[in-house]
C-alpha positions as semicolon CSV with decimal commas, in nm:
position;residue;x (nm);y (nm);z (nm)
1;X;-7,811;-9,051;-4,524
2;X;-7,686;-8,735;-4,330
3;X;-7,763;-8,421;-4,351
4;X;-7,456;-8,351;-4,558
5;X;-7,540;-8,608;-4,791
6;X;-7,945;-8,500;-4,803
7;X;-7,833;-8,272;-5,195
8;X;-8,040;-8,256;-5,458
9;X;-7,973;-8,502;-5,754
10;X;-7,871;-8,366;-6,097
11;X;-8,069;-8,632;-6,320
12;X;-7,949;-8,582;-6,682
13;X;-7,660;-8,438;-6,864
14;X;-7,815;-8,139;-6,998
15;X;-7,948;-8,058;-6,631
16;X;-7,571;-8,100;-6,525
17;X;-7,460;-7,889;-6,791
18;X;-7,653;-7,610;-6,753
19;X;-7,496;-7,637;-6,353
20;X;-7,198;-7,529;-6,477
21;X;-7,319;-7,266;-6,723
22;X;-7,471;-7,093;-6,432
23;X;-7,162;-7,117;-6,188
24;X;-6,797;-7,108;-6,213
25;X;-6,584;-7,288;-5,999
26;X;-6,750;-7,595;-5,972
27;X;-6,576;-7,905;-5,917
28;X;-6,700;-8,315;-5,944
29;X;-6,546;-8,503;-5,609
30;X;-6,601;-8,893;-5,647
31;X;-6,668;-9,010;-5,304
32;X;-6,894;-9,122;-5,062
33;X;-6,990;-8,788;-4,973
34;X;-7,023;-8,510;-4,821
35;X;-7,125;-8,610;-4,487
36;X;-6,790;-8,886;-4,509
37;X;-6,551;-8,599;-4,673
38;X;-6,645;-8,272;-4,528
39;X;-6,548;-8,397;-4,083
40;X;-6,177;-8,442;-4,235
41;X;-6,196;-8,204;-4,522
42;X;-5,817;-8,355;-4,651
43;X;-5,762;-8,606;-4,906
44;X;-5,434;-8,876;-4,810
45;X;-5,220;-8,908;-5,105
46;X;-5,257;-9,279;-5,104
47;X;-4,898;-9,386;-5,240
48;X;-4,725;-9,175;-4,914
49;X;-5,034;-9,136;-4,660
50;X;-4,965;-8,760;-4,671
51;X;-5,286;-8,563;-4,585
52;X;-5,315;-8,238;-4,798
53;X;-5,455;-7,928;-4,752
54;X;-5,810;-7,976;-4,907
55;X;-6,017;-8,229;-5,074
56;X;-5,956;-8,392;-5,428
57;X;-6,187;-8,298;-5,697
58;X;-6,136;-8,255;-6,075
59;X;-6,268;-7,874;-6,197
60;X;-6,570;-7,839;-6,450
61;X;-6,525;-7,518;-6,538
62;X;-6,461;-7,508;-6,935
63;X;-6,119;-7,386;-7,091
64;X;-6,139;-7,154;-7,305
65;X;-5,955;-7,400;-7,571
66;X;-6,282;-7,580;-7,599
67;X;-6,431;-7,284;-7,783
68;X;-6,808;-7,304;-7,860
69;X;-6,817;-7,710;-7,857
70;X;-7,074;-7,869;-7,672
71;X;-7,084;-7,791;-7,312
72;X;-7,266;-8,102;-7,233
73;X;-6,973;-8,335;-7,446
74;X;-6,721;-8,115;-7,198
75;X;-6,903;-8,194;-6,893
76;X;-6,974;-8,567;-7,002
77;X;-6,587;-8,577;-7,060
78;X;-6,493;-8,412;-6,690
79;X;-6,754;-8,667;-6,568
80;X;-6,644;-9,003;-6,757
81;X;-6,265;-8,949;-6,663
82;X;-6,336;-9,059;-6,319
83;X;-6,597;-9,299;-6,419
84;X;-6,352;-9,581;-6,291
85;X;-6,355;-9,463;-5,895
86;X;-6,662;-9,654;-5,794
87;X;-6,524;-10,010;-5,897
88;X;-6,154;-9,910;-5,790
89;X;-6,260;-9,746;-5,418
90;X;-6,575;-9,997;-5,372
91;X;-6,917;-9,987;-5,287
92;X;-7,081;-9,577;-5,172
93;X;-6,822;-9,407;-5,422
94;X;-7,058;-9,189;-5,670
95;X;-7,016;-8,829;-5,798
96;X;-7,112;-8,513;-5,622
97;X;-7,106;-8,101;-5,741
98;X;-6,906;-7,879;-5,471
99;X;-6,785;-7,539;-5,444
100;X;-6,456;-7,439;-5,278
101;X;-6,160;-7,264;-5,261
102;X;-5,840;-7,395;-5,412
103;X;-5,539;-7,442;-5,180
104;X;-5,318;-7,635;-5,382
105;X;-5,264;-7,919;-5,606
106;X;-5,215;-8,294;-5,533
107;X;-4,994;-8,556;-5,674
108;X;-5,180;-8,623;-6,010
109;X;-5,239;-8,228;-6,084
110;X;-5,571;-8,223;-5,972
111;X;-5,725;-7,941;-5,739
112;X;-5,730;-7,929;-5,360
113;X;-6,028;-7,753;-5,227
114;X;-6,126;-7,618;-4,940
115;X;-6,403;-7,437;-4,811
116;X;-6,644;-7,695;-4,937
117;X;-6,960;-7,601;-5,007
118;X;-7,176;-7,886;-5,126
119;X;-7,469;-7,866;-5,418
120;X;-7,588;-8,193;-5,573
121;X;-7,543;-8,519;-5,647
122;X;-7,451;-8,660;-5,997
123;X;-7,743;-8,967;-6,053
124;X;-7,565;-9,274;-6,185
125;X;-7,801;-9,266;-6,492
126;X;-7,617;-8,987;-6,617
127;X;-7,252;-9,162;-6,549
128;X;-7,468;-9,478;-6,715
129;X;-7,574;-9,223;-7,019
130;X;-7,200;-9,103;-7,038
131;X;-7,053;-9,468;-7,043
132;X;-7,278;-9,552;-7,339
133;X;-7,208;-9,247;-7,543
134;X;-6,810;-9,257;-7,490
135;X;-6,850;-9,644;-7,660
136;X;-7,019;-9,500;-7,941
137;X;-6,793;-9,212;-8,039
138;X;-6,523;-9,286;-8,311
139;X;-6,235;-9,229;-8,106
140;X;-6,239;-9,512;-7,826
141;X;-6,109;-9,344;-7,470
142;X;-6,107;-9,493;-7,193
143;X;-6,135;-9,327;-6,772
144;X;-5,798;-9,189;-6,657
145;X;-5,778;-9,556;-6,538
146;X;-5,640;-9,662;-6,885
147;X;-5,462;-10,030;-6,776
148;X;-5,317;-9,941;-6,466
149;X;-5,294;-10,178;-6,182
């Protein structure tokens, strides 16, 4: 492991939760890291090969449409979206907690960031956690995934 990738690991939901009560503008990147990410800090739109202006991550910061739900069902929701990346990329892919600064937006809407400052891993017992409480809820949903190629 580099020094990049040497973060601290967020170990349960609520611990992940409270993350993002304490900061805004927090973003989950699923990747194999910092230490991979940060020497080319660009994503590559993979249908074109274009390289844009920051790395891909998906925000956690909560809309204020959400109201006073459950900050923990938000964050589990931000989190299981992108569940799918470690089976679709391969081996090494895992969630990790960065700061940045926006520069623009990539192909699929999501945030380009820059400036990346990382903060913590995202253990795969919480993902694990997540996956088991999305199959119980009422409502079946599936990752952004959802029968794709």
């Amino acid at each position: 492991m580099s020094t990049a990738d040497d973060l601290p690991v967020v170990s349960t939901l609520a611990e992940a939760a409270r993350l993002v009560r304490r900061h805004q503008g927090l973003y989950v990147r699923w990747s194999e890291g910092p230490g991979t990410d940060l020497g080319a800090a660009s994503s590559t739109d993979e249908l074109t090969g274009v390289r844009m202006p920051g790395l891909s991550a998906s925000p956690l910061d909560v809309e204020d449409w959400w109201g006073d739900r459950s900050l923990e069902l938000w964050v589990a929701r931000r989190l299981y979206d992108y569940a799918h990346l470690p089976r679709d990329k391969g081996p090494g892919v895992r969630p990790w907690v960065l700061k940045g600064r926006e520069t623009g937006r990539g192909p699929d809407n999501e945030p380009l960031v820059a400036d990346v400052e990382p903060l913590c891993w995202i253990a795969d017992d919480v993902i694990a956690g997540i996956r088991a409480e999305m199959d119980r809820r009422e409502r079946r949903w599936g990752t952004l995934r959802r029968g794709g190629r």
